[in-house]
C-alpha positions in Angstrom: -35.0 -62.5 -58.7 -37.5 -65.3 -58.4 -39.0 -65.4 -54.7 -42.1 -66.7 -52.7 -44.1 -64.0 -51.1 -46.3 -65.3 -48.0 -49.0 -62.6 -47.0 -51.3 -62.7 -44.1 -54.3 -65.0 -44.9 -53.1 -65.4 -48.3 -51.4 -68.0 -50.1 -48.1 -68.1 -51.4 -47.4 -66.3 -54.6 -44.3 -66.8 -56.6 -43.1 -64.0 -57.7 -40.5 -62.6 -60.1 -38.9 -58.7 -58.7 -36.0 -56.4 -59.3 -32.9 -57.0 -57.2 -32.6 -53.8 -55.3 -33.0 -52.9 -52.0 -36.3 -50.3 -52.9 -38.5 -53.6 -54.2 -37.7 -55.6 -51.1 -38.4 -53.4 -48.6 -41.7 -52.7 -50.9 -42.8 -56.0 -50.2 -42.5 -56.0 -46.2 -43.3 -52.6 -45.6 -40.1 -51.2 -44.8 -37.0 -52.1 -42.8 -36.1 -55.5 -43.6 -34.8 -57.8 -41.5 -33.4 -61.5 -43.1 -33.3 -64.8 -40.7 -32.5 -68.1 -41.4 -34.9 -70.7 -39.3 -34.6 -73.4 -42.6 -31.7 -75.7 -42.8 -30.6 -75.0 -45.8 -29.8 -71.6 -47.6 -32.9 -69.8 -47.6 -33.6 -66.3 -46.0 -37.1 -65.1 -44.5 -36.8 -61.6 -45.2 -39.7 -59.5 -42.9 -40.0 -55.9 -41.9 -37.9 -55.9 -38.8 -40.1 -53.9 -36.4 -43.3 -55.8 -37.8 -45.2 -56.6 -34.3 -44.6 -53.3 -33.0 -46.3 -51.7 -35.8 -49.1 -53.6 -35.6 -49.0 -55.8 -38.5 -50.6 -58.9 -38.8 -49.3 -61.9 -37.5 -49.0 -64.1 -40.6 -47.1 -67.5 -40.0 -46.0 -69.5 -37.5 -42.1 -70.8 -37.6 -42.1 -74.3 -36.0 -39.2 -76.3 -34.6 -38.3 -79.8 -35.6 -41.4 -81.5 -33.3 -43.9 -78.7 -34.9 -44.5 -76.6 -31.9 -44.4 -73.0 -32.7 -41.4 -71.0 -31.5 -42.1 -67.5 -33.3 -44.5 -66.0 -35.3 -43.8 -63.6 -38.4 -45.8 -60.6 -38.3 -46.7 -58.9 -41.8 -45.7 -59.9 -45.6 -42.6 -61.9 -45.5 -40.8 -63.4 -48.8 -38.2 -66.2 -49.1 -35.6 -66.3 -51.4 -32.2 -67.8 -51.6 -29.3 -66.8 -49.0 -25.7 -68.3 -50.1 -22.9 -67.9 -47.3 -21.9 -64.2 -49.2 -25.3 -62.7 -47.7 -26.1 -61.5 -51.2 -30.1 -62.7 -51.6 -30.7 -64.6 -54.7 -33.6 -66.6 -56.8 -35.2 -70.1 -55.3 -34.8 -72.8 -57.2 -38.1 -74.4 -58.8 -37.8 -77.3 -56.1 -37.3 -74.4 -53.3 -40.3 -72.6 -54.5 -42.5 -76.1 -54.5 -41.3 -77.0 -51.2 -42.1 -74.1 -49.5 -45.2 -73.2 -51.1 -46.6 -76.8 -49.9 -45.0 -75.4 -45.8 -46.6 -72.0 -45.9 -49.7 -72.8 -48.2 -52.2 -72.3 -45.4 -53.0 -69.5 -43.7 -52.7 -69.3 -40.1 -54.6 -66.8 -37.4 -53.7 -66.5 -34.1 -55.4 -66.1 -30.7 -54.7 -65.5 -27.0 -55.9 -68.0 -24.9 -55.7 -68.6 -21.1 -52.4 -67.2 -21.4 -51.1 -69.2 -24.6 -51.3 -68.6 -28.1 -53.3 -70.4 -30.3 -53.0 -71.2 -33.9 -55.1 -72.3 -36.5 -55.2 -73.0 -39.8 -57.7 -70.6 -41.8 -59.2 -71.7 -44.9 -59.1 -69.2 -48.2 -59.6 -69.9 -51.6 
């Protein structure tokens, strides 16, 4: 299955790996958890408990005005989600697309009372 893996203060990688259950939670570090924050069919798949074991926070999700409304803690990938719930590949045009949305890193900082991100520059 062809996906797009999105680690903390990395860059996206796609990525070609086995569809079974083993390999996915491999990725996120256990328990996975899928949501759906993109209009069309395409799952974030994270480790559900994530924040609460510490992870790193990794991305912001934004709303349609670009304020952040959630942040993903940990490796995350994104693959295809049809309306059967069984995950499958991207497409080439789903891989570009959200390659160029996650392709910088973010941190993320308390700060009187709010939480601050930034873009963090890698190479």
């Amino acid at each position: 299955m062809r996906v797009l893996v999105v680690e903390p203060e990395q860059r996206p990688e796609e990525r070609e790996i086995e569809d079974s259950l083993n390999a996915m939670q491999g990725i996120v570090g256990g328990h996975m958890q899928a949501i759906y924050p993109f209009k069309e069919p395409v799952a974030l798949v994270c480790n559900e408990k994530g924040q609460l074991m510490d992870f790193p926070p990794n991305r912001g999700l934004r709303d349609e005005h670009g304020q952040i409304y959630d942040i993903v803690f940990g490796t995350f990938f994104l693959c295809g989600a049809p309306e059967n719930d069984h995950l499958v590949s991207l497409t080439p045009e789903q891989i570009k697309r959200y390659q160029e949305r996650f392709y910088t890193p973010e941190m993320f900082w308390g700060m009187d009372g709010r939480i601050v991100c930034l873009p963090l520059e890698v190479d």
